[in-house]
C-alpha positions in Angstrom: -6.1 12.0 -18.5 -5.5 9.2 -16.0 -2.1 8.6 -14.8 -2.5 4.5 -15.8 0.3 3.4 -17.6 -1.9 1.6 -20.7 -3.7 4.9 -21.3 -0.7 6.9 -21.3 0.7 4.2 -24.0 -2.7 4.3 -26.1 -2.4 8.1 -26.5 1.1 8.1 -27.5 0.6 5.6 -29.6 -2.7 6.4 -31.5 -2.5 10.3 -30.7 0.9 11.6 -31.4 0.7 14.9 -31.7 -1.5 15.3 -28.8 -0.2 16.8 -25.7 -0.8 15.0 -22.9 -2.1 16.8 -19.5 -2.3 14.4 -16.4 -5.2 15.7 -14.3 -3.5 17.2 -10.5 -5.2 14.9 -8.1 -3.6 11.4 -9.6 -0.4 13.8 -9.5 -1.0 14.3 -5.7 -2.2 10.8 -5.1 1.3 9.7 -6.4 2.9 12.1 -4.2 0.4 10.6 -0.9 1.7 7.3 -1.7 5.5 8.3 -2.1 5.6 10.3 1.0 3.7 7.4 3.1 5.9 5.1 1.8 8.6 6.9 3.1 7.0 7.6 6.6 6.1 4.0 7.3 9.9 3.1 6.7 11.2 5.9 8.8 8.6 4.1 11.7 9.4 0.9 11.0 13.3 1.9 11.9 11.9 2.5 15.3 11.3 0.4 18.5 7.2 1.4 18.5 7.2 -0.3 22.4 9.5 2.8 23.6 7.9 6.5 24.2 10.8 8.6 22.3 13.0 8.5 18.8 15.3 9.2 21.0 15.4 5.8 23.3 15.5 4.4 19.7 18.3 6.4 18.2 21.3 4.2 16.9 
């Protein structure tokens, strides 16, 4: 099943007794998004003009 919030709410809805099994690579599409979410905020932290984190270290 798609991870989409509408479908989720459909099944539950029309379907409840189903069990509901979220397919792995929308599972690690979330994750991809969370962890480059994180990784652009870490960068953004940083001076990108200097050559080292630590020339950039508070």
């Amino acid at each position: 099943m798609d991870m989409w919030e509408t479908d989720l709410d459909v099944a539950k809805r029309f379907f409840r007794n189903a069990k509901i099994a979220i397919d792995s690579f929308h599972v690690m599409r979330n994750i991809n998004n969370a962890m480059n979410s994180i990784r652009i905020g870490v960068m953004q932290k940083y001076n990108l003009k200097t050559d080292s984190i630590e020339d950039n270290h508070p």
